[in-house]
Every structure is written in C-alpha cells, then in structure tokens.
C-alpha positions in Angstrom: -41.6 -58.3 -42.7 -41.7 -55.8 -39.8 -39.7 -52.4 -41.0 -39.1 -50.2 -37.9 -38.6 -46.7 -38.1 -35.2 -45.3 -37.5 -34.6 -43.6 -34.1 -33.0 -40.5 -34.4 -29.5 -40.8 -32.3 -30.1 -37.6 -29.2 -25.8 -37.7 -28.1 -24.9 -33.9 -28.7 -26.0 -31.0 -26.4 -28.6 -28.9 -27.4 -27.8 -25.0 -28.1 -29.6 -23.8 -24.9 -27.6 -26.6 -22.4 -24.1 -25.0 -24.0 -25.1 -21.5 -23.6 -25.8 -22.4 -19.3 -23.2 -24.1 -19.4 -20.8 -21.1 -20.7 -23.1 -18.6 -18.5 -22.1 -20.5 -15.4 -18.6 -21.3 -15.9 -18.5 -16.8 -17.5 -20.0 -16.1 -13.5 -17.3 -18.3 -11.6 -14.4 -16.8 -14.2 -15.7 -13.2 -12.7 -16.4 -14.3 -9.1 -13.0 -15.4 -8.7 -11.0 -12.8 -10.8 -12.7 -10.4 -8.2 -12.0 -12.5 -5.4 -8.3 -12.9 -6.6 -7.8 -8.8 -6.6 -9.3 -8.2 -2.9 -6.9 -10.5 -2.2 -3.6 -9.1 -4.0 -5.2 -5.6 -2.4 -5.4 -7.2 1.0 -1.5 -8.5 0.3 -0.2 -5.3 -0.9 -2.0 -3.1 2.4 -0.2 -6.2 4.6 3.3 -5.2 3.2 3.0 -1.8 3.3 2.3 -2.1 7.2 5.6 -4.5 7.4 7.4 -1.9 5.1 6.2 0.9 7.4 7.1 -1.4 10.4 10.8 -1.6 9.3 11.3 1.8 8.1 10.3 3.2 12.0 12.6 0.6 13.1 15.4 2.0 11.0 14.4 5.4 12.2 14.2 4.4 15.6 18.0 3.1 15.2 19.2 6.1 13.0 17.6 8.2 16.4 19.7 6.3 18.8 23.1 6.5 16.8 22.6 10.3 15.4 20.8 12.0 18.7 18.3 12.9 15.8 16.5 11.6 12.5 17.3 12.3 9.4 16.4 15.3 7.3 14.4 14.3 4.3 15.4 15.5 0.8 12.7 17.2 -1.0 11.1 15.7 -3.5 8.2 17.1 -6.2 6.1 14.1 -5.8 4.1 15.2 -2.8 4.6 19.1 -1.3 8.4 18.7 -0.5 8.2 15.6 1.5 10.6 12.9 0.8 8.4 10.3 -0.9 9.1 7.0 -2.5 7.3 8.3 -5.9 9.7 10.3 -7.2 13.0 9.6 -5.2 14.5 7.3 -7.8 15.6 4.4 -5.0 16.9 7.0 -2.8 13.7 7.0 0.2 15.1 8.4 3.0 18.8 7.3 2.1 20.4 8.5 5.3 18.9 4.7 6.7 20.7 3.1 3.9 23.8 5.2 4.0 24.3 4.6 7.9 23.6 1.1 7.5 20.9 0.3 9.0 19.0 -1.2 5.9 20.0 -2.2 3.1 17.5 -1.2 1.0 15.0 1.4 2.2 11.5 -0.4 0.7 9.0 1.4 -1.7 4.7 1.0 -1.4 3.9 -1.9 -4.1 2.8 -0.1 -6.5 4.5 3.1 -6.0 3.0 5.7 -7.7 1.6 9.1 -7.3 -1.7 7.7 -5.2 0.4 4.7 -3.0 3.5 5.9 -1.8 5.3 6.3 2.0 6.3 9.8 2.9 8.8 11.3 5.1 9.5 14.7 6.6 11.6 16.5 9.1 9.7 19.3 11.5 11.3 22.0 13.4 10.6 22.6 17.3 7.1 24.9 17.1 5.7 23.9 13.3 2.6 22.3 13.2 1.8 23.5 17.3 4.3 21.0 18.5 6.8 22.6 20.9 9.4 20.0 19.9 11.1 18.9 16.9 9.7 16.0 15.4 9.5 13.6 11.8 6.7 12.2 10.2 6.2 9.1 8.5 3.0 8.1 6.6 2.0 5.9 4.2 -0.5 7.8 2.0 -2.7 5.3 0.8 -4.1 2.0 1.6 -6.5 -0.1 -1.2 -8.6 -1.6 1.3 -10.6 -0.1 4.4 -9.6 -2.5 6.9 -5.8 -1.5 7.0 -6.8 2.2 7.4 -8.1 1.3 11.0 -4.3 2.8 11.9 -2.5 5.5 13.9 -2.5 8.9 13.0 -0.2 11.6 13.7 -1.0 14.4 15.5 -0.1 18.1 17.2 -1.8 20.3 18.3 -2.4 22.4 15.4 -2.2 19.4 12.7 -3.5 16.0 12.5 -2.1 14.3 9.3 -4.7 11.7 9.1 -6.5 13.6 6.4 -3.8 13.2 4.4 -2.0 9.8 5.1 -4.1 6.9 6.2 -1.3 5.7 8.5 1.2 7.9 9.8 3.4 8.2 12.9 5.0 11.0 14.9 8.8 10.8 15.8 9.5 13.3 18.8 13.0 14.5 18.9 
C-alpha cells in the first residue's frame, strides 16, 4: 500500500504580498488625492479670471451709462476697499443695482486670503493725475494664473498687493 503524504493547499496570500499590495494601492490613493486638488486649485484661479472678466465688463458698462464708476462702500475686510470678504452679497452693488448683473460674483472661496477688491481714487492719489478705480483680485492658489496684469501709477504699483489687478481711468 503506497501512503502519500498530504500536500499542504498554498491558495491564500502570504502577509508580505497583502502588505505591497495595500502599500501600492495607499501611494495611488495619495498621488491622485494630490493630483485632484491642483486641479480644483487650477479650477477655482480659472473662475476667478472669468469673475474678474465680468465684473470689468460691468464696470466698463456702469462707465458708459454713469460718465463714471462707482464709489465703493468701505468695508473692514481689507484697508477700506470694497471687498467680497466682508460685504455680505453686496460687492460693488451699484453693478447690481443699475442692472447690469444680476449677481455681482465672489472669489470661490471667499475669505480673508482669496477675495476681489474694489476702490474708487481721486484725480492726483497714488501719482496719477486722473481719477481712476481699481479692481484686483488678491490672491490666486496656483503660480501660473499670477502671470497677470498689474495696476500701476506712477507713485503705486498694486501688484504687491493683488496678484491681478486692473486700472479704470476716468
């Protein structure tokens, strides 16, 4: 009579093949997360530019109807400019009053580091001998979007503090 011995049945994983396996799929988890946020950063810097697109528009209109832009109502949020982070759905209102939007946007996230500013200059402030506005948007979460325009006069240039920004000559 011929006995063989009994094999021993191998199906499972061994503990060192799970633990690769749950290294490799932790590494993709985080390489994509990360990818996923430079993305939703990328998204949020491209509305901000089509936000700040509209709201010159707007201005541009307000211009042409009123001989001159709006005065901006000071707000706490940022030195007395008229800011989105503190103006309760109110940013520059005059655009929404006139009509010419219907809703004056806010930065995506909207807070005391992204936000869009506004002001109204006198003729002679800043070195220009004209009256003029500013708009700006503060911040932008990616270095790409911050390859923008800056405002300038001669005795200011508001890049330092905006990383986009425009000057409105009246």
């Amino acid at each position: 009579m011929i006995f063989s011995t009994p094999q021993k049945n191998n199906r499972g994983f061994t503990l060192i093949e799970l633990l690769v396996v749950i290294s490799i799929i932790g590494f993709l988890a985080t390489a994509s997360m990360v990818m996923f946020n430079s993305v939703r950063m990328k998204a949020r810097d491209a509305k901000r530019i089509s936000d700040f697109k509209q709201i010159k528009t707007a201005l541009e209109l307000y211009y042409d109807a009123n001989n001159n832009y709006p005065e901006e109502a000071h707000s706490g949020c940022y030195d007395g400019w008229e800011t989105t982070c503190d103006s309760a759905g109110n940013f520059i209102d005059a655009l929404r009053t006139a009509g010419f939007m219907s809703k004056v946007p806010f930065d995506p996230l909207n807070n005391s580091t992204y936000f869009y500013a506004y002001y109204h200059y006198s003729a002679g402030d800043n070195g220009c001998a004209f009256a003029h506005a500013v708009l700006g948007i503060k911040k932008f979460e990616t270095n790409q979007a911050s390859i923008g325009t800056s405002a300038q006069c001669p005795g200011r240039n508001w890049y330092p503090e905006f990383d986009y920004s425009i000057l409105l000559p009246i």
